[in-house]
N, C-alpha and C positions, 0 to 999 in steps of 0.2 A: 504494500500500500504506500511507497516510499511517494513523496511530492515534497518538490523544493515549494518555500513560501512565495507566496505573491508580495506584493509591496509591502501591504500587512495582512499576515494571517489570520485565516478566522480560527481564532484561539477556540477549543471548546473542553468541557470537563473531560476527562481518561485519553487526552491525548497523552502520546511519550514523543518527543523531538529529540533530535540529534540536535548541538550549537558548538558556538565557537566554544569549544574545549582549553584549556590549561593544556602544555607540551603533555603531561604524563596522565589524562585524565581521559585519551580518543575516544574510550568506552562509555563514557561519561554520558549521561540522560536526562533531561526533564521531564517529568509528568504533570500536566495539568490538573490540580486538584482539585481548584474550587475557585470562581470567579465572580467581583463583583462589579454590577455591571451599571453604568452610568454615575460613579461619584460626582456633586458638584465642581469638586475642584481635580480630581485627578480622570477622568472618564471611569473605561474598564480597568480593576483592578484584578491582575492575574497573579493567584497561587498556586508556587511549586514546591515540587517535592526533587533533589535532584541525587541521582545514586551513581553509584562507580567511581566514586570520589578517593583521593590520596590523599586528605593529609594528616601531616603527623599530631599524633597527639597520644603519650604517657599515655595518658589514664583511660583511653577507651581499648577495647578489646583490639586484642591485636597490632596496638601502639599507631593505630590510623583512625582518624574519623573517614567512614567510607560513603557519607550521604548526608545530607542537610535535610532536616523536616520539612520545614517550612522559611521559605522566600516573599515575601507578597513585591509583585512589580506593575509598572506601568508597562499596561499593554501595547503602545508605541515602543518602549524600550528594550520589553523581551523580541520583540518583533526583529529586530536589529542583530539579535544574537541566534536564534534559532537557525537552523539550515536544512534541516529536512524534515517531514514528520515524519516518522517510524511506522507506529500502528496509533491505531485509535477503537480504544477499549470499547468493543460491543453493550455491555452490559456493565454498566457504569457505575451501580449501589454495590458490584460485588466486587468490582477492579478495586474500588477505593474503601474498601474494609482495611488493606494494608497499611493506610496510612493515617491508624490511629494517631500518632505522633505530631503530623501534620494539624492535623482539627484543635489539637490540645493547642499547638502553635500559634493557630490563627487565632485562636478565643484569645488566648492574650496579644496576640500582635492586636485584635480589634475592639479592645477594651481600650486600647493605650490611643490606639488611631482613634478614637471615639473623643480623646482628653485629649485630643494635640500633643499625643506624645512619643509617637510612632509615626513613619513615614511608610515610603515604597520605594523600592532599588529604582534608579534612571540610569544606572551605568553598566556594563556590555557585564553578563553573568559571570562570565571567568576571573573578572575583577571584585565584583560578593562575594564569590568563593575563596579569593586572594584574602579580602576583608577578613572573611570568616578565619580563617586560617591564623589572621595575624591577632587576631580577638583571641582564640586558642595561646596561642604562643604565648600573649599578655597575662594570660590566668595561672601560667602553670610557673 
């Protein structure tokens, strides 16, 4: 079911896209989890989940964080980083059972965004994940 995006993609819930990758992350995924759609100030608001991840980190299993729960991004920005859709999950209440983790995610990223105190990524995914990574590094 492989298709490069159009200008901007129609994002929808249990997509998985291929994007611009980190050098050691090619296997790397997002999956569309949960979307909202027309904010006043940001439009669609797109949440991902993204797996096959490297990086390092002590204290998780296996001395690597290997996936990020939850992302929330502007849907013009993930747009920029996506490169191919993958597949796009048929059955969509039962694709996203996995991503318990995720929904725990967003209840607070959307408590904070509720209180101005929470945003949404505008910059190219591999750089969140750099973020992420260097957030890690700081904790430990």
């Amino acid at each position: 079911m492989s298709q490069k995006p159009s200008s901007k993609p129609p994002f929808s819930v249990g997509q998985v896209w291929k994007y611009k990758t980190r050098p050691d992350e090619s296997d790397s995924r997002l999956t569309i989890v949960s979307i909202d759609h027309d904010d006043p100030e940001y439009g669609d608001i797109v949440h991902i989940y993204i797996s096959e991840l490297n990086i390092p980190n002590p204290s998780a299993p296996g001395g690597k964080t290997v996936f990020i729960s939850h992302l929330p991004y502007l849907s013009d920005a993930l747009a920029q980083s996506v490169t191919e859709l993958e597949s796009q999950h048929d059955d969509v209440e039962s694709a996203l059972e996995q991503f318990e983790a995720t929904q725990e995610g967003y209840q607070l990223w959307k408590r904070a965004f509720e209180n101005s105190e929470a945003g949404v990524f505008t910059n190219p995914v591999a750089d969140a994940i750099g973020f992420v990574q260097k957030s890690i590094k700081e904790q430990q």
